[in-house]
Structure formats: C-alpha cells, structure tokens
N, C-alpha and C positions, 0 to 999 in steps of 0.2 A: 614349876612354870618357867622359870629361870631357865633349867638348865633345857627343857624343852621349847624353850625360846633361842637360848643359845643353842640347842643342835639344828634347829629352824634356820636360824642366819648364819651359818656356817654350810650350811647346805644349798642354803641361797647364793651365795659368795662362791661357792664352787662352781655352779651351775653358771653365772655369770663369767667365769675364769676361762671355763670350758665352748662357752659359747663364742667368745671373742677369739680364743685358737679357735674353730670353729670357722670363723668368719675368716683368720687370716688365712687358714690353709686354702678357702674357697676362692680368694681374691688371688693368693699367689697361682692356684691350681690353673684356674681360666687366664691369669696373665701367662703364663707357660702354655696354653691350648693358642691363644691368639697369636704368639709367638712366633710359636710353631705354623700357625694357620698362615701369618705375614711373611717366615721363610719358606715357605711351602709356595705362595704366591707369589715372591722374587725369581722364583725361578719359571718362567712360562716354556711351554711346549709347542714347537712348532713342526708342523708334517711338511716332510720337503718331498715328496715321493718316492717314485726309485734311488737309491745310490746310485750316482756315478752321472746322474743327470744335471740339467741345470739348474733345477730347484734347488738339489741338495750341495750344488758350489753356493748358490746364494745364501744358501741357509747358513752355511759353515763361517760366509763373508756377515753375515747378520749377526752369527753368536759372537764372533771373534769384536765385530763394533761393539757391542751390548755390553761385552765384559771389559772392555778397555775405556771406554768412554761413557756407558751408561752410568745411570745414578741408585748402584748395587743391585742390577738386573739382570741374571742369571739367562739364558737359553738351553733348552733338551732338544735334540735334534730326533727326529721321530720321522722312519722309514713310511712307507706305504706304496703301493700297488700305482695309484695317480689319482687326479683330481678325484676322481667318484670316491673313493677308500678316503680321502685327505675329508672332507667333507663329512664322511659320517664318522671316521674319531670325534671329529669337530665337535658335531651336535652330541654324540653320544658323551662327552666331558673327558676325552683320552687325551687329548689333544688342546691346546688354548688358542694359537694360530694356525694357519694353512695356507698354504702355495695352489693356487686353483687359476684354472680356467674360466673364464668371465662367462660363456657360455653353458658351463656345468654349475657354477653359482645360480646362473638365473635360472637354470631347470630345478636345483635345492629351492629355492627361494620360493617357486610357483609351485613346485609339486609336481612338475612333471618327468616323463619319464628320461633319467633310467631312476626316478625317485619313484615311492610310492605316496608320499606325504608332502605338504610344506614345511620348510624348515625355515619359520620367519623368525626364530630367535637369530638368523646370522645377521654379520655387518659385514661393512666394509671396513678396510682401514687405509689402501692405497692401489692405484692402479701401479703397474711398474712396467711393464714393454709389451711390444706383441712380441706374440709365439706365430711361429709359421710353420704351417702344415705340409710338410714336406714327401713326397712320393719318389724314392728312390728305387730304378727298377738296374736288373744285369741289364748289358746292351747285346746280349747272346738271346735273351727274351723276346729281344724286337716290343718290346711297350712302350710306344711315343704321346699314347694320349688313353685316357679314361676306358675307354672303350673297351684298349688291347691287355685291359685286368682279366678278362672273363675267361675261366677255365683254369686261372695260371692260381698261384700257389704263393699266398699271401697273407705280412704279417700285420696283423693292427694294433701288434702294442697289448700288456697285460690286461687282463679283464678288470673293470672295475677302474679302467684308464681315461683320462681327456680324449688320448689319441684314440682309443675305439671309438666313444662318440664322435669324435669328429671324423674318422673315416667313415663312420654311418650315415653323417648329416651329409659329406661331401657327395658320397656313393647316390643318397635321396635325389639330389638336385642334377646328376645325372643320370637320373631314373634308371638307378641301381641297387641292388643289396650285398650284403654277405654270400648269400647263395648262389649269387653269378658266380662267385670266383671256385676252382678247383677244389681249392683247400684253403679254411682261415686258420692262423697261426696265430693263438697268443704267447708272446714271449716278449721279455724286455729290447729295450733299445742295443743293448752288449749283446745278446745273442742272436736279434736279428742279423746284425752284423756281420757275426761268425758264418751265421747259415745262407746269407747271401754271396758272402766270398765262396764258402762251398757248393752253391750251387742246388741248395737245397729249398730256399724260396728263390722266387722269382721277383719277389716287390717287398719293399716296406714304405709303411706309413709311421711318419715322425713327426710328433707336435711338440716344438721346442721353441728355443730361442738358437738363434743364428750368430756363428756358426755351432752346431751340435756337435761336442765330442763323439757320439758313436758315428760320425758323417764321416769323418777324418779318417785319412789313409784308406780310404776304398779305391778299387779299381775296375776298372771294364761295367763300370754301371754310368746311369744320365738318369736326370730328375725329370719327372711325367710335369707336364704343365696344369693349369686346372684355368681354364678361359675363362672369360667377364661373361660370357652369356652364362655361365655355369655358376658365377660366383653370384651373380642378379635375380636368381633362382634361391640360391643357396639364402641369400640374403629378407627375401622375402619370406622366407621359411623360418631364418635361425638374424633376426638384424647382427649379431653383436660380431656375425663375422666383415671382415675389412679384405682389400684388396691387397697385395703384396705379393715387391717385386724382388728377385734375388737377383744381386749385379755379379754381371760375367766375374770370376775367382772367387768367388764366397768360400767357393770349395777347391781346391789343387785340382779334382777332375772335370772340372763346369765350366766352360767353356765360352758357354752364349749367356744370356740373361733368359730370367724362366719367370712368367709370370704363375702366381698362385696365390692361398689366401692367407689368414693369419687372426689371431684373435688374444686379445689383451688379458696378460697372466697378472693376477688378482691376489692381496693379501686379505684371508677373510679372518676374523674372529667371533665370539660371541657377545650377546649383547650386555654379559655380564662382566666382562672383563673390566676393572675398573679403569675410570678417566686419564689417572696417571699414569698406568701404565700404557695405553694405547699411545697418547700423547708421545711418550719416551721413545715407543719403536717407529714412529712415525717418523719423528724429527733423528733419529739415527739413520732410519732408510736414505732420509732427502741431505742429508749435511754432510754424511760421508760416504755419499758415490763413488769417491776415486778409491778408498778403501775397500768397496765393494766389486770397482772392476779390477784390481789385483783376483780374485777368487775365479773371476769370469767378465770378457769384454763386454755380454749384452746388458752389464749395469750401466753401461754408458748413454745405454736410453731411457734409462729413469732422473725421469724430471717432476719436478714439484707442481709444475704447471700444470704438469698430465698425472697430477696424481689422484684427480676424482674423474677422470675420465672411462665412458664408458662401463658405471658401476650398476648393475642392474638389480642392486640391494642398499638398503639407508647406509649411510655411513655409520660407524660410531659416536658417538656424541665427544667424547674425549679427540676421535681423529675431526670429527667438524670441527672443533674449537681450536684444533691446529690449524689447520687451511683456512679460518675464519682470523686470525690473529697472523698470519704471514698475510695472508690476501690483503687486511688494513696499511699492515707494515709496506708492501709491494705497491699500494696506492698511492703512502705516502711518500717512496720514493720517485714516485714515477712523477708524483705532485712536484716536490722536488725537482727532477732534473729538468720539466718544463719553464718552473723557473729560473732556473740558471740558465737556462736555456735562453728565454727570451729576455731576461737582466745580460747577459752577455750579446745578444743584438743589438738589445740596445743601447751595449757602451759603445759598440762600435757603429752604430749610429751617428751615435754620439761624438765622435774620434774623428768622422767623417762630412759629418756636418756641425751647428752650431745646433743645440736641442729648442733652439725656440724656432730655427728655421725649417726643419723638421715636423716639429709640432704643428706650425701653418701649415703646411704641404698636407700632412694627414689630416688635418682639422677639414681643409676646402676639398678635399679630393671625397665624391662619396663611396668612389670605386673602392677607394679603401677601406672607408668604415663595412660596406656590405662584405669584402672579404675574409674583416678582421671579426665581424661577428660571426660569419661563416663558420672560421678555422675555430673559433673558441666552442661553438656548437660542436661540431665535430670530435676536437678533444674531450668535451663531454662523454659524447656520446662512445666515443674508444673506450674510457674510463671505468665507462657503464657496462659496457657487453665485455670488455676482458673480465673485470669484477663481476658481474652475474653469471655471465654466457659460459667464460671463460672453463670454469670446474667441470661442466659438462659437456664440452664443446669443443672438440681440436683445432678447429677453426679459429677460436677466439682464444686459443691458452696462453699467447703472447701478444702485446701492445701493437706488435709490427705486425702481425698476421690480422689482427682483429680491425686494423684502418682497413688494411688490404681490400678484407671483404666487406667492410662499409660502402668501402666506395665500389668494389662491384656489385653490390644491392641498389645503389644507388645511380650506377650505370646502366643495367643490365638485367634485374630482378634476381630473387633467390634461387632461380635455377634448382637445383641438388646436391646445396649444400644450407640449407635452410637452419636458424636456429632451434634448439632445443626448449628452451624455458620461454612463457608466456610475456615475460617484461621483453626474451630477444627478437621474439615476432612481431611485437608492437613495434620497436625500434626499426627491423628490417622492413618493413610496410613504410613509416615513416619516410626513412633513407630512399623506398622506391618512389614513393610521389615525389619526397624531395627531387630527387632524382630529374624524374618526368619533368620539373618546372625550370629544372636548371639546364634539361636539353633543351627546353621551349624559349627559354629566354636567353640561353647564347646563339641560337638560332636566330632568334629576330636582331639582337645584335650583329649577327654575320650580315642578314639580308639588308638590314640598313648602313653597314658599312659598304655595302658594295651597290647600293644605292645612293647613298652620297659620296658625294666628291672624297676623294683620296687623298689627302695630302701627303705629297710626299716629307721622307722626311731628313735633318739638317745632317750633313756629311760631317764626317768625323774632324776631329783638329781642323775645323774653320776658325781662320783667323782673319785679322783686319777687311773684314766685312763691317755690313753695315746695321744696327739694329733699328727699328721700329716699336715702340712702344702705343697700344692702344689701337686700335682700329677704329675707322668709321668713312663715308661715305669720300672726306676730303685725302685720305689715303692711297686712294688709285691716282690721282694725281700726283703725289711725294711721287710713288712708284713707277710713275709713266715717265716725268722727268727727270730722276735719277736711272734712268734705263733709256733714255732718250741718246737720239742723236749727238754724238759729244758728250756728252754726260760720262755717269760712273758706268757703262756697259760692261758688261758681264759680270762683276762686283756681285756678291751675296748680297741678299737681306732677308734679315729674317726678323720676322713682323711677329711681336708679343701682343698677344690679346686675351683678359678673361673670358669675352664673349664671343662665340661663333660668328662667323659672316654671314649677312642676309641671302636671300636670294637675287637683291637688287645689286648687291655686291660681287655677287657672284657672276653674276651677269656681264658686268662691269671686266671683270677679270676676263671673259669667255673673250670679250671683244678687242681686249690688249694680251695675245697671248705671248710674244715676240717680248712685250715689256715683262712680263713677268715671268719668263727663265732668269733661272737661279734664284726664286724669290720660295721663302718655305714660312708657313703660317705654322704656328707653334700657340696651340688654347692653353694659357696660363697667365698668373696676373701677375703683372709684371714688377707690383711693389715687393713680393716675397724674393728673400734675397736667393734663396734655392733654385726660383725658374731661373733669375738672373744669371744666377751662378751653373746651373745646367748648359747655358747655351750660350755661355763663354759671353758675356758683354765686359769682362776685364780683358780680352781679345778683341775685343770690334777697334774701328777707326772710327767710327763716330756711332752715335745714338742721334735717335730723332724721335722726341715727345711730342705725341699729340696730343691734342684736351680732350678728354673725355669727357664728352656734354651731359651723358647719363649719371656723372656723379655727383655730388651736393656744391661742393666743390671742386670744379675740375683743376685749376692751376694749382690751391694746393696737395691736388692728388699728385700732379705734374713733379713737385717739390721735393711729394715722398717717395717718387718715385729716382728719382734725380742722387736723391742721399741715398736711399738704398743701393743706386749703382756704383758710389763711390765708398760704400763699405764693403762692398762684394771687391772692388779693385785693392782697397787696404787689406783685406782677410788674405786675396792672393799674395801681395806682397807681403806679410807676415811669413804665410808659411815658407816662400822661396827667401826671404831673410835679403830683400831689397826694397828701392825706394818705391813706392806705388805711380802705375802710371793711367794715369783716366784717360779715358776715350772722350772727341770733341761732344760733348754735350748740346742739341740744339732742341729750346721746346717752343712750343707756341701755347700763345698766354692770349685767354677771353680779357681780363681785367687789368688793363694797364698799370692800374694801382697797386697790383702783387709784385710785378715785375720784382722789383729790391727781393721776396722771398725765396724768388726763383734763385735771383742770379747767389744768395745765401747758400742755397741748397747745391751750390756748382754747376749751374746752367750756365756755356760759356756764351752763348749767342740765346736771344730769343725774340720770337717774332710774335707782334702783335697785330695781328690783322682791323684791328676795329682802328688803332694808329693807321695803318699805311692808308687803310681804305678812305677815312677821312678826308686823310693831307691828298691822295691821288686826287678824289671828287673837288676837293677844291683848288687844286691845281687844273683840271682838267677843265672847268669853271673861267679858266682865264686864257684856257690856251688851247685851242681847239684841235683837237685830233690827236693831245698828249696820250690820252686813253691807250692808243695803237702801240707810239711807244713804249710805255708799263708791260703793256702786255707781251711785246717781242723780246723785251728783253727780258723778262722772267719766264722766257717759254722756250725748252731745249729742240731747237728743229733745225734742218741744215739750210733753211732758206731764212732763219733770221739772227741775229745778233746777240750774243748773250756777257753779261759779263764774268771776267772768269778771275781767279789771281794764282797765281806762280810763284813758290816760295823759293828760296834760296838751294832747298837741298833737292829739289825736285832735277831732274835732266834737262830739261826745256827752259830753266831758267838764263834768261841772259847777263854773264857775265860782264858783259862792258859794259851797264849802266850804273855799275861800284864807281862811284867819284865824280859824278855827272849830277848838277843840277836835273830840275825835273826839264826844262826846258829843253837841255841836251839829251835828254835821254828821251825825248817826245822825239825830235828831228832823225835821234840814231834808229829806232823804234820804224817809226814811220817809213824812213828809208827805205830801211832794209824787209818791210813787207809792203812790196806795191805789187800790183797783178789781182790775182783774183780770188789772193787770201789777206786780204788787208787785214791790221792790227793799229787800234788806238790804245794807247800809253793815258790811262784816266787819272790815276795816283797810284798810290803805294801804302802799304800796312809796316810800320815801321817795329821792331822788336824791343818789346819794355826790359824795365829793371825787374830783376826776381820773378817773381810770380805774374806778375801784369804782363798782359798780352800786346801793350805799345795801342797806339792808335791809328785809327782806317785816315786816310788824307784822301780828297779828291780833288785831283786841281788845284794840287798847294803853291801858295806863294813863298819865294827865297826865303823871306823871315820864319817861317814855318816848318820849312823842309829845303834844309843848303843844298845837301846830296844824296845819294845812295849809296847806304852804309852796304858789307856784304851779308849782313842779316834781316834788311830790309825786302819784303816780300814785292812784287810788282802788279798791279791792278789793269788786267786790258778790258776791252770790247772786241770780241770777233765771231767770225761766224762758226770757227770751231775752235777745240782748244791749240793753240800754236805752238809750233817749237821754235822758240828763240833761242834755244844753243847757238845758232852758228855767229850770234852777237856776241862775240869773244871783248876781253880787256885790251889796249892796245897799248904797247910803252907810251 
C-alpha cells in the first residue's frame, strides 16, 4: 500500500509539474500572439491611389509625420486604381485607411451605385481640401464648353476611379453620357498626358487637388469651364459637389480664370480601428501641415476647422473625441481672449477716465446697457454656432465667419446659405426675428429723430464759452439776455440738462430764434463729472446754475454740481501738471439759508431771487414807479440802461481813472461821454488779498475808497457797453 501510495503521489506531483509548464507555455505562447497581433497593428495601411498623384504625395507626407513624430506608428503605403478601388481594400480588410472622394464615400456608405451594397462599417476621420474636377482639352480640338465633348476622344481616368464618376455625374447634369463621346479612354492621369500631347485624345478629365502634377508643362491645350446652371443641376443630383474657381496662372498655360466644380478628398477608415490610433493620425494630419506641404502645396488647405466638414459618413469615435477635445480647448481660448479683450478696454477706459466716472455714465445711459447686453447675446450666440454649427458647416468653421453670417440672418434672412444641425436653425430663426425687431426699432428711431427737433451739435475746441447748467422755463430769459442787445452776442452756450425740453419750451425757443444762435442743448446731468468733462466746462469763462425745482433739494443739488465742476477743473490741471483754473461760477439759490453751502462748494456770485424780490416789493412800496427802474436796468435792450463793469485788463477800460478819487474819476468819466452815448461812473469792484475777490463799492465815500488802484475794476450805467480807452493817464 505504501509503495502504491507512493507511486500515486509521485505521479500526482508530476502531473502537477507538467501542468504548470503547461500553463507557462500557454501564457508565454498568447503573449507572443498579442505581440505580434499589437506590432502587426503599429503598423496601419493606407491606399493613396495612383502613384505619382496627389494622394500618393500626401500619403508619403503622412508616413514620413507618423514615423518621426508619432507615438511608435508605422504607415504601408498601398497603390490602387482611385477612390472606388481605395474603398473596397478598405471594407474588404486590405487596407486600414483611404484617401477617397467624399462623393464616392457617400455612394459606399448608401449602397449606391457604382456599389452594390452598403458599407456602413466605414467612418470618417478628416476632411482635408477640395479636389477640382478639371477638363482639359488640345485648343487644335476647338472644345470650349461641355457640349463640344461629343464625338471627340476622351479620357476619364482608370476604372474603378473618383474621376470616372465624376465625369459621369458631371456628363448627367448636362444631359450627357459616355456614349456621346467618340471614344472613352481609361488610362491614368501620366498617360493621359502623354496622349494628349500626342494628339491621340482630345480631352481629359482630372479630379485632383490643384495645382495637379500631370497638368504641368502641357501646351496648346485650355481647360472646358463647367457653368452654375450645370453645377445647380449637378448639385441637386450629387449635393457634396461645391462650386470652384481656378485663378488666372494656376497653371503656366491658363490664362483667364475658369469656373468649375470640386468636391472634398476624405480620410476614411473602419469602424474597427482602435480609438488610439485614429486619435494619433488625426492630430498628426492637423499639427503638421507645413510638414505636409513640403510633399505637396494643397496641404495648405487643411484645416482643423474643416476637418469634419462635409462628411457624408459618422465619424470615428476616437477622431470625434479629437475634434471634441480641441473644439473645448478652441472655446476656451476664444473665452480667453474676449476677456483680455474687454479687461484691456477697460484699462483704458480706465487711463482715460476716472472708473467711477465712467461707471455713472454707463450706469444712467440705457442706450448702453441695451447694447451691452446685445453684444454679449451675440457672443453667445458666435460661441454656439462655431461650436455646434461650426464641424458641419463652412460657414461657421471660424469665429469671424460665423458673426459674419449672424448678422446676415439677422439682416437679411438665411437666403442659401442656411445651417446644417437643428440647434443652428433654431438660432438662425432666432437672429431673423431678432433681426426684423431691430430694423423695426431703428426705424422708429430714425422717424422720431427726424421728427423732433435736431439739435445741433457743440463744435469742436470750444473754449471760453459759456455753460448753463439745468433747464427750465426761467432759462429762455438767462439766454435772451445774454444774447441780447450789448450783452455777450455771439458767445457759445451750451446748456447741460438731464431732461429734455418741453414743448412749451420749445416754443419759447421758436420765438427767440436770433437769441439762440450759437446756443447748443447737450441731454446729460450735469453733476457727473464725465458730461462735465465732455463739454469742456474746465474751458468755459463762466458757468451759470440754475435750480432745479424738480429735485428734492434743488440748491444742494446746485452745490453738487458746483464741486463736481471744480474737480473736473483740478483733474485737468493734474494732468497738464499746472495750477487749476475755474470758471466764474454763478448759481441761484431758492433758500437763502443754504447760501454759505453754495458759496463752500465755490459758487463765486449767487443770486437769490425770493431776497431781491422781497427787498424790490418793499422798496417799490415807498417809491413809486421804482418797479420800472429794476426792471431796465436788469433787461439787455438798446433803448434802456443797464449796468455794466470793465475790468482792468479788458481794452475799453479807462486808464486815467488810476489815482483819481471816485469824485474825480466821476467828472473825468462823465466828461468825456456827453452826447448820445452817455456813461455814469456808479463805483468800483476793488481787487482783494490772495484768493478773495476784493469788494463791489457803490458810491463810496473818501474814507472807503481814496482812489483807483490799476487793479481796481470800474462799475458804469449805460446804454451799451462803452469804450473808455480814449480816457488815457495824464502826467
């Protein structure tokens, strides 16, 4: 029992020995099969068509990227006949990628002819340029247009080629066949060549990229045009073909520009090709383009933008997830440079104004807020259609193209260029009512501006004018008297107001039109230092505040308005790096009792009407007919009296009243104006210390006022303003 125990587990122990070699050989065998299976799939196969074409340069620019900068990914380059032949390696497993016609992909795709079948295991992996269909005839042929093919002796490219179906679909849409012609000739692009020089065809058809090697160095031939009624046909029949134009020199012998059509060369794969590898040739095709036009120039129309463009088959799932991961990336730069964009407006906003003055201005304007939510709608909406629209869409495969045609939807409607995907028709609908509301409402804008009054508006560097602060019903008067008889005539002014003028007002204005040249209404409130600062009142020679009745406070609105003028005067003086110089200041004050705030806020003069009114009524009380007088002399007209004063550095001031009592200087005064411009001598505005403005004197006595200094100002009555120059000083 023993020992047949022991040859029991000894035979067990073997069996156990054996089966774990066993196991390792099976592990090692299948990792050597997978090996081989993973270097077997490093290397993919791609069909470039004919040699010597321009599939097979790009192919060559393709392996040459893949092995120098791929991540250990091999290329085979694999001959074929053209798109039709590229296409059934494809699906038959000879082949891993293919260079195809976008056209003959969606006839694989559908089943239709020249297939017998669908073949929806294909994908996409990139669009990459159009191909143009090219008709080159001898010019000994006489073939100038479609027509003069019939009977002649013509080639369309090997069988089993893009370029035969596309001379087939071209030949349909001008209700033609192969049959018309004499003779069909299939041979490659290099021998039609040959046999067109020799004179042995009449015509070739060429569907390439531009310009075509076998084009080059031909002679005594011109290319057949293929017209828009033909292509509109065509188009209806076959959509994926596009219009295209070949510019005068494309070719050494092309002379003129040739219209004709063209259709988008396609990289297709299967649906089995894994994720990482798609991914890899995707981002090698888009990242080193200028590698690719070394091989050949038409890589220079492959763009990333148009790389799912016009795909008439799913993409890959590996190439979506590339175009879906740059398309983020492309958002969020674009995110990006809108805000640098508008962070750099607004520093120099910022640089050019003060950002709280600023901030008022866009806070009270609404014209702004509705623009500014406008423009951000709109960015939106760019955002949207480049990022959705954008992959299927040429119209939208760039930021700038895709406002472009917002706003012609928005303009004009989608016309025949309409979007593709169902989120870009909701938007372009959108954009068109938008549209429709925004011609409806600058339209009644128009009609109401040219229904109300026009203002004109304040001419450029206006200076030492005069400003007006506030509107209301006692303003036509300021403006009638300053524009009066003697007065300030012809002088600017230009009248700040947050509120429009009535029509009572305006009324007003119709009836003084003489007073109000050169007078310009400016709608803005006059406390923000920005209007202030718009319309130059650190430039004016005086300001004149009126009370605004409609505010809570009107005199300290008057105040705030007063300080804000003398900071807009300091801001100027800052920047020009000198001492600030204010404009006379005058306001009028409802409440006598603010006055002190006023004259705080640098009001140099201000008039209180409920004071003068008073004191006149009770003046007027004791002395009958006083009334008349108030009234002529505060009213600019050439039949009454007003009083004026004549400063020192003015021209009309009179010099020989420097060192003259007031008595003397009343007799000299008086003298020397008799006739029919007479001048009373009333007092004099004397010039203080520092900052103080000296004091008004009327009819001072010796003890009061010895003499006239030559900085003392002189106070008359007349009937206009006088010139006292020829009062000269006398030794």
């Amino acid at each position: 029992m023993r020992r047949a125990g022991s040859a029991f587990g000894t035979t067990r122990r073997s069996h156990s020995r054996r089966s774990r070699w066993s196991a390792g050989l099976s592990l090692i065998c299948w990792w050597a099969f997978l090996a081989g299976v993973a270097a077997e799939t490093n290397v993919l196969r791609l069909a470039t068509g004919p040699k010597g074409r321009v599939y097979s340069a790009l192919g060559k620019g393709l392996k040459n990227v893949l092995e120098r900068h791929g991540p250990g990914l091999g290329l085979q380059l694999v001959s074929s006949t053209g798109s039709v032949h590229s296409v059934r390696l494809l699906v038959a497993g000879e082949c891993d990628l293919a260079f195809v016609q976008n056209d003959v992909a969606a006839a694989a795709y559908k089943g239709t002819a020249p297939f017998d079948k669908s073949y929806s295991g294909l994908r996409g992996l990139a669009s990459l340029y159009t191909e143009t269909v090219q008709i080159i005839a001898r010019e000994a042929a006489w073939i100038r247009q479609l027509a003069d093919l019939k009977g002649e002796r013509v080639a369309v490219g090997p069988e089993s080629s893009g370029t035969e179906v596309n001379a087939a679909a071209v030949l349909a849409a001008a209700g033609m066949s192969f049959g018309d012609f004499g003779e069909v000739v299939h041979i490659s692009f290099e021998e039609a060549k040959k046999r067109l020089a020799a004179g042995t065809v009449d015509a070739v058809f060429m569907t390439a990229g531009v310009p075509t090697p076998a084009a080059r160095g031909l002679e005594n031939v011109c290319l057949v045009p293929i017209p828009r009624e033909i292509l509109a046909k065509l188009r209806d029949m076959h959509p994926n073909y596009v219009s295209k134009t070949l510019a005068a020199g494309t070719y050494a012998w092309q002379s003129e520009e040739v219209t004709t059509v063209g259709l988008r060369a396609l990289l297709l794969t299967r649906s089995s090709l894994s994720r990482a590898h798609a991914r890899s040739v995707v981002n090698a095709i888009f990242c080193c383009t200028e590698a690719l036009r070394h091989f050949h120039p038409v890589a220079g129309e492959i763009s990333r933008m148009k790389g799912t463009q016009a795909l008439p088959l799913p993409l890959h799932r590996g190439a979506a997830q590339y175009y879906r991961r740059r398309r983020f990336i492309d958002m969020g730069l674009f995110c990006a440079a809108c805000i640098l964009v508008v962070c750099g407006l607004a520093f120099l906003v910022c640089r050019r104004h003060h950002l709280s003055h600023a901030a008022r201005s866009a806070r009270g304007n609404v014209y702004f807020k509705i623009a500014a939510v406008f423009v951000g709608i709109l960015g939106g909406l760019v955002g949207l259609m480049w990022f959705l629209e954008g992959p299927h869409n040429e119209n939208f495969a760039k930021p700038g193209s895709a406002l472009w045609y917002l706003v012609l939807y928005m303009m004009s409607g989608m016309e025949d260029f309409g979007p593709n995907t169902v989120t870009g028709k909701v938007i372009a609908c959108l954009m068109a009512f938008a549209g429709m509301g925004i011609v409806g409402s600058v339209g009644g804008l128009v009609a109401a501006r040219l229904i109300r009054r026009e203002e004109p508006r304040v001419p450029a560097n206006t200076q030492k004018h005069i400003v007006v602060c506030n509107w209301n019903m006692r303003g036509n008067r300021v403006v009638t008297e300053l524009h009066g008889p003697g007065a300030a005539q012809g002088e600017r002014i230009v009248i700040l107001s947050k509120r429009k003028a009535s029509q009572e007002e305006n009324e007003l204005r119709d009836q003084h039109k003489e007073a109000y040249r050169e007078v310009y209404f400016v709608q803005g409130d006059p406390q923000q230092h920005a209007v202030l600062e718009r319309e130059g009142v650190h430039l004016a020679k005086s300001v004149i505040i009126l009370a605004d009745e409609s505010a809570p406070d009107p005199d300290a609105k008057s105040a705030l308005i007063a300080l804000a003028i003398r900071r807009v005067c300091e801001d100027e003086a800052k920047k020009k790096q000198r001492a600030p110089i204010f404009p006379h200041i005058v306001a009028e004050a409802l409440d006598h009792r603010k006055t002190t705030n006023l004259e705080d806020a640098g009001v140099a003069e201000i008039v209180c009407a409920s004071d003068y009114g008073l004191g006149v009524l009770a003046q007027c009380a004791i002395h009958e007919g006083l009334s008349t007088v108030f009234r002529n002399l505060t009213t600019y007209s050439e039949e009454t009296n007003e009083i004026r004063m004549i400063h020192p550095d003015e021209p009309e001031f009179p010099t020989g009243v420097v060192g003259k009592s007031f008595r003397e200087a009343s007799r000299l005064v008086n003298d020397a104006c008799r006739g029919d411009k007479p001048v009373l001598l009333l007092g004099a505005r004397t010039k203080g210390d520092g900052e103080e403005d000296g004091k008004v004197l009327i009819n001072p006595t010796e003890s009061d006022f010895p003499a006239f200094s030559e900085h003392d100002a002189v106070i008359v009555m007349s009937f206009s303003k006088p010139d006292l120059s020829h009062i000269k000083k006398t030794d």
